[in-house]
C-alpha atoms as one frame of an Amber mdcrd trajectory, in Angstrom:
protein
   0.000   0.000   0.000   1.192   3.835  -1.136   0.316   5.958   1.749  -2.042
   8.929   1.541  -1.207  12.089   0.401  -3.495  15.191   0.781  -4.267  16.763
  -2.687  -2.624  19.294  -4.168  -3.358  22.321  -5.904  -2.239  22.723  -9.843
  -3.846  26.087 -10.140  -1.746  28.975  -9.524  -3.822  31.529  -8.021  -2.669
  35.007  -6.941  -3.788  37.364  -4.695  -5.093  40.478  -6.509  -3.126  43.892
  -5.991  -4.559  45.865  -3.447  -2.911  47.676  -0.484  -2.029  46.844   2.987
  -3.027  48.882   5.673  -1.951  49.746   9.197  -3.303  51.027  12.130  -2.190
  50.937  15.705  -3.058  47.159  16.586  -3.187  45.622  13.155  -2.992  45.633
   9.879  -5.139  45.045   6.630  -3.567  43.172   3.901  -4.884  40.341   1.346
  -5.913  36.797   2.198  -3.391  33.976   1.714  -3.687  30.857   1.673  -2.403
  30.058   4.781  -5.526  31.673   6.847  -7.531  29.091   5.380  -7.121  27.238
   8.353  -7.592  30.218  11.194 -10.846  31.311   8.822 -12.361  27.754   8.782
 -11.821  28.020  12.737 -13.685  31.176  13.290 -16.725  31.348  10.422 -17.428
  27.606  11.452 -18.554  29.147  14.813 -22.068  29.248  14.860 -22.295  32.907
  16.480 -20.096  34.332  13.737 -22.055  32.734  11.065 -25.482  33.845  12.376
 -24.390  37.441  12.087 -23.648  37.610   8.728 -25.566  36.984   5.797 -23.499
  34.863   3.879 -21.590  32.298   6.305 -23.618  29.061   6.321 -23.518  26.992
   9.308 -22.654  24.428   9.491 -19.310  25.271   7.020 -19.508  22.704   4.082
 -16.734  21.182   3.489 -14.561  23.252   0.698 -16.194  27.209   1.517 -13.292
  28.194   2.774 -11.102  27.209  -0.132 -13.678  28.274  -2.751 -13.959  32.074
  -0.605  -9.789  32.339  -0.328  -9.503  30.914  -3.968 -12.347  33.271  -5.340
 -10.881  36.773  -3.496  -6.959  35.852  -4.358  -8.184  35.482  -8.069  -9.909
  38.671  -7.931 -13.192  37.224  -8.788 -16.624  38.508  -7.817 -17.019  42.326
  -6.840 -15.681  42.580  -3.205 -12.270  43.323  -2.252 -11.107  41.200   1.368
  -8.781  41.997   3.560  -7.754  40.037   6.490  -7.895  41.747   9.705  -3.882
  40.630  10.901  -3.050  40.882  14.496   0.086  39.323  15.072   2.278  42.455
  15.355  -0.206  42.902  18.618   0.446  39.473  19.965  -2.786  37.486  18.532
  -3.475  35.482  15.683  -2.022  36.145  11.994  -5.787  36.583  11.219  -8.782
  37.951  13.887 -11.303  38.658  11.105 -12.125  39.862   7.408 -13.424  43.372
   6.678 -14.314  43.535   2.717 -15.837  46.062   0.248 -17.959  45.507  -2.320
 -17.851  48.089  -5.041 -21.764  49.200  -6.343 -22.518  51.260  -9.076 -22.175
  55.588  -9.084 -19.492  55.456  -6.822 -20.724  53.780  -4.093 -19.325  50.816
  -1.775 -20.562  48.487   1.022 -18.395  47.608   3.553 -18.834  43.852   5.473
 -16.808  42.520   8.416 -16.658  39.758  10.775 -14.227  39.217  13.381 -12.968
  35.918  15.923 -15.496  36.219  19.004 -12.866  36.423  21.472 -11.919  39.903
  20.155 -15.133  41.138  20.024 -15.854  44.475  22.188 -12.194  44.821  22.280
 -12.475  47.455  19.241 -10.689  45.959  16.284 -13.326  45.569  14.172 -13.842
  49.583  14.986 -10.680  49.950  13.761 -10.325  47.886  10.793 -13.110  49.377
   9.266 -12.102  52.873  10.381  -8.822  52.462   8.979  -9.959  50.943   5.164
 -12.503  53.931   4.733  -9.527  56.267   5.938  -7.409  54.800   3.107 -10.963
  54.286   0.552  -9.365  52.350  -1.759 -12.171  52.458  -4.277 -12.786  56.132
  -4.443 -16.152  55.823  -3.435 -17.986  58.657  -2.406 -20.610  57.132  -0.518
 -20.158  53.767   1.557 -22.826  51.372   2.812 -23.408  49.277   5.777 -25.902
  47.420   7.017 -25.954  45.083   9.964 -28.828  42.327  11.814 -30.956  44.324
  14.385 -30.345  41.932  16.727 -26.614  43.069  16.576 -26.322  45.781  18.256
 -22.601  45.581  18.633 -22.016  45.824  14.685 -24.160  48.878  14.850 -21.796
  50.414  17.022 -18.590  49.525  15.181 -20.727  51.529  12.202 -20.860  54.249
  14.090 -17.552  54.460  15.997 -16.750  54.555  11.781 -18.784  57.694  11.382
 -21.924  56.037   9.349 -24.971  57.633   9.669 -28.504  55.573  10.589 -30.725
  55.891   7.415 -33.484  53.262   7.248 -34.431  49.699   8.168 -34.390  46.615
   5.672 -34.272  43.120   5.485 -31.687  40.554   3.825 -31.371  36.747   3.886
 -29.010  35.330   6.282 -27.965  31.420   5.595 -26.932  30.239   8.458 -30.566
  31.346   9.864 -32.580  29.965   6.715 -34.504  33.474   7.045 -34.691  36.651
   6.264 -33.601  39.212   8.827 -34.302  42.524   9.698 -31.710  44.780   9.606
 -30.556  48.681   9.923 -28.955  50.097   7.270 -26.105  53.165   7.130 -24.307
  55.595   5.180 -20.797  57.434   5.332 -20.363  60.288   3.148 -16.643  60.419
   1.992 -14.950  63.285   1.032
């Protein structure tokens, strides 16, 4: 008998150019695919995965190589950055913030970090520090968060988005859709 051997990848995919940013406790910069593993840890958690829309729970097996293939290939309309917090003494990778360009200049920003950071403000300032830097030009970015979240609602605001109207979306991890609140930063 050959022994096992865990498959390997023929496709060469690169990570797409975009920058990396800093701020005091971490910095922004694209996914590899080494934080498949640290990713796979944290959206398998059921209480990450029930506050965003797009994290099923459980994780099938594969999402998180199809997500780190599909942003280092530059595919889709968002651009990901991991949240990188090992110059701070934690993990290589606490959580994703992303932005997905829209049309007339507008954006929408998404995050999501580890729970054992949460309320410790790095999600605050990840997403303070990619609008600083807008690296789509957008005029206008959008946010919008589960009502039941209160805590994303905050990091909005700490961010200096405005509150402009309720809506729903479809969450599937829940199976349902969800009200949420929806906001606005106007950039200069």
């Amino acid at each position: 008998m050959t022994p096992q051997r865990a498959p390997h990848r023929q496709d060469q995919v690169t990570t797409q150019h975009q920058a990396i940013l800093r701020s005091k406790r971490l910095f922004l910069r694209p996914l590899r695919r080494s934080d498949m593993g640290l990713i796979e840890l944290y959206a398998s958690d059921k209480r990450v995965a029930l506050n965003t829309p797009s994290i099923p729970h459980p994780l099938p097996p594969g999402a998180t190589d199809a997500f780190v293939t599909r942003v280092m290939a530059g595919q889709g309309e968002d651009m990901v950055w991991a949240m990188d917090a090992s110059d701070a003494g934690m993990d290589e990778l606490v959580g994703v913030v992303s932005l997905k360009r829209m049309d007339r200049a507008q954006s929408e920003v998404g995050y999501w970090v580890a729970p054992f950071v949460w309320n410790t403000g790095l999600a605050s300032e990840a997403v303070s520090t990619l609008l600083d830097a807008n690296p789509l030009a957008a005029r206008q970015i959008f946010g919008s968060i589960f009502q039941d979240n209160p805590a994303s609602a905050r990091v909005l605001t700490n961010a200096g988005f405005d509150y402009i109207g309720d809506a729903e979306t479809f969450c599937v991890s829940r199976n349902a859709v969800v009200p949420t609140w929806t906001y606005i930063r106007q950039m200069d």
